[in-house]
C-alpha positions in Angstrom: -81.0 -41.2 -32.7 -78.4 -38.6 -32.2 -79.0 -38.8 -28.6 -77.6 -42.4 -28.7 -74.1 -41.1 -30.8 -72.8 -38.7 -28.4 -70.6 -41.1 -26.3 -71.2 -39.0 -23.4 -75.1 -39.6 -22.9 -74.4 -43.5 -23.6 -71.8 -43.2 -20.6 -74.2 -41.3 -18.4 -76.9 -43.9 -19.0 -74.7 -46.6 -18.3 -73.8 -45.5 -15.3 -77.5 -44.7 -13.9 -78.1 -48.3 -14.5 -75.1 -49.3 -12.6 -76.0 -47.2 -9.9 -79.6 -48.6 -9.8 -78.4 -52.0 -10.1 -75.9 -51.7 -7.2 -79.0 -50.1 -5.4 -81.3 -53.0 -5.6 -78.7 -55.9 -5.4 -78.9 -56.1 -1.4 -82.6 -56.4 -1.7 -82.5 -59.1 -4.7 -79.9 -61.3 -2.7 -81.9 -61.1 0.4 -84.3 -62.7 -1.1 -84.6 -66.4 0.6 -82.7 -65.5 3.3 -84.8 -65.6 6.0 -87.6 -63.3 7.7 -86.4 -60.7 10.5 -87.0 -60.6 14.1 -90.3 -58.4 14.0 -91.7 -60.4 10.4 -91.3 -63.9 12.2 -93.0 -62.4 15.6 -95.9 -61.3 13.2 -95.8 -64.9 11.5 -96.2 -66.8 14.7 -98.7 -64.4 16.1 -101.0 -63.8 12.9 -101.0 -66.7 10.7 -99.8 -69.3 14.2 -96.7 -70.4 12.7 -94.9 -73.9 13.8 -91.7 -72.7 15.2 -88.8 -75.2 15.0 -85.9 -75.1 17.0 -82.7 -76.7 14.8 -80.4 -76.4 17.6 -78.8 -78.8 20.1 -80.7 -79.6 23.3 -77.7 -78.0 25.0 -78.4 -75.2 23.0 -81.8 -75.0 23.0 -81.8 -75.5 27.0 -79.8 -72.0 27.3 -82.8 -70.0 25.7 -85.7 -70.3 22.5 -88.3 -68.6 21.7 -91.3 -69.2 23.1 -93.5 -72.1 21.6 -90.4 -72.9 20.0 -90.5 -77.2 19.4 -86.8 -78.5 19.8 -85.9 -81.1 16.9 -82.2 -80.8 16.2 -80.8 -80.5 12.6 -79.3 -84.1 12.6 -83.1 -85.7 13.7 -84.9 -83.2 11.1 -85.1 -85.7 8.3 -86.5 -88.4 10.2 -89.2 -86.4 11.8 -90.3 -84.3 9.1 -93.6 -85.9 8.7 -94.4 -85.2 12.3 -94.1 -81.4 12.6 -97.5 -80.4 11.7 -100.2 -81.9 10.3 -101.6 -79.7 7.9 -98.4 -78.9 5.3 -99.6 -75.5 4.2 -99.3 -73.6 7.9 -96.1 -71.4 7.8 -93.0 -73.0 9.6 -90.5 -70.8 10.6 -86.8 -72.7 11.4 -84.9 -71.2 13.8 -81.0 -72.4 14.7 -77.9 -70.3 16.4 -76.9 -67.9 13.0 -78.9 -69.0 9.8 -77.2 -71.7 8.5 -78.6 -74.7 9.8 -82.5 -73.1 9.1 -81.4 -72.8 5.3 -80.2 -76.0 5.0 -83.5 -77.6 6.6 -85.4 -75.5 4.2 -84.6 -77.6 1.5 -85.5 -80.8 3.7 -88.8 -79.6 4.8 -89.7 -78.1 1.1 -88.9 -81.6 -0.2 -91.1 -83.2 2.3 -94.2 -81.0 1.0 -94.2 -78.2 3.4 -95.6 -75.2 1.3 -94.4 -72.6 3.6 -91.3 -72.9 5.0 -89.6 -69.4 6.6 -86.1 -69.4 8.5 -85.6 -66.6 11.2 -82.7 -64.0 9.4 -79.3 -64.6 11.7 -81.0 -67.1 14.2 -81.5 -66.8 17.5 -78.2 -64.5 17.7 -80.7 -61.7 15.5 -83.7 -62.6 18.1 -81.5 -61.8 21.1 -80.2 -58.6 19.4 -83.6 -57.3 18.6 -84.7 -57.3 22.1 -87.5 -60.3 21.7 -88.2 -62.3 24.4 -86.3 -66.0 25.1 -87.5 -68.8 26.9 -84.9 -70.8 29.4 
């Protein structure tokens, strides 16, 4: 117990978990965020994921990826029932940066898709990472 008394181990602890703490945050609020560039490629080409393009058909005409179905943001809640007939394969939401896809997450969940992936930093990350696009 005298380990605990000397104020100088109790500060040394604290900080180690502080340290370990500020360590893990990123990959504890990354968490729902979205799959990278080479996770989604493996998602569509292992487990044939329904790919869903959130973006404008203005948008969408300037490049997608490939297979990618175009059903903007604004038509997603009407059409929800029609993306894929069996509601456990994977869907992976793609828009311009993220933030359409995480919004539509919810809207997909809710209409009983059990896997429902968006594409980290949209097709902006895609285009970085060198995968291929579609015009």
């Amino acid at each position: 117990m005298s380990f605990f008394t000397n104020y100088l181990n109790v500060a040394l602890i604290a900080i180690a978990v502080i340290s370990g703490v500020m360590l893990a945050w990123p990959t504890i609020t990354r968490r729902g965020h979205g799959l990278s560039a080479a996770d989604a490629t493996q998602l569509i080409n292992r487990r044939n994921a329904v790919v869903l393009d959130l973006r404008t058909a203005e948008e969408y005409g300037k490049g997608h990826l490939p297979q990618a179905r175009s059903i903007p943001f604004e038509e997603l809640s009407g059409k929800a029932a029609q993306i894929s007939k069996n509601k456990n394969a994977p869907v992976l939401l793609v828009c311009q940066t993220g933030q359409r896809s995480r919004k539509a997450e919810q809207v997909l969940t809710e209409a009983g898709y059990a896997e429902v992936h968006t594409l980290q930093g949209g097709i902006e990350a895609w285009q970085t990472a060198g995968m291929p696009v579609v015009k």
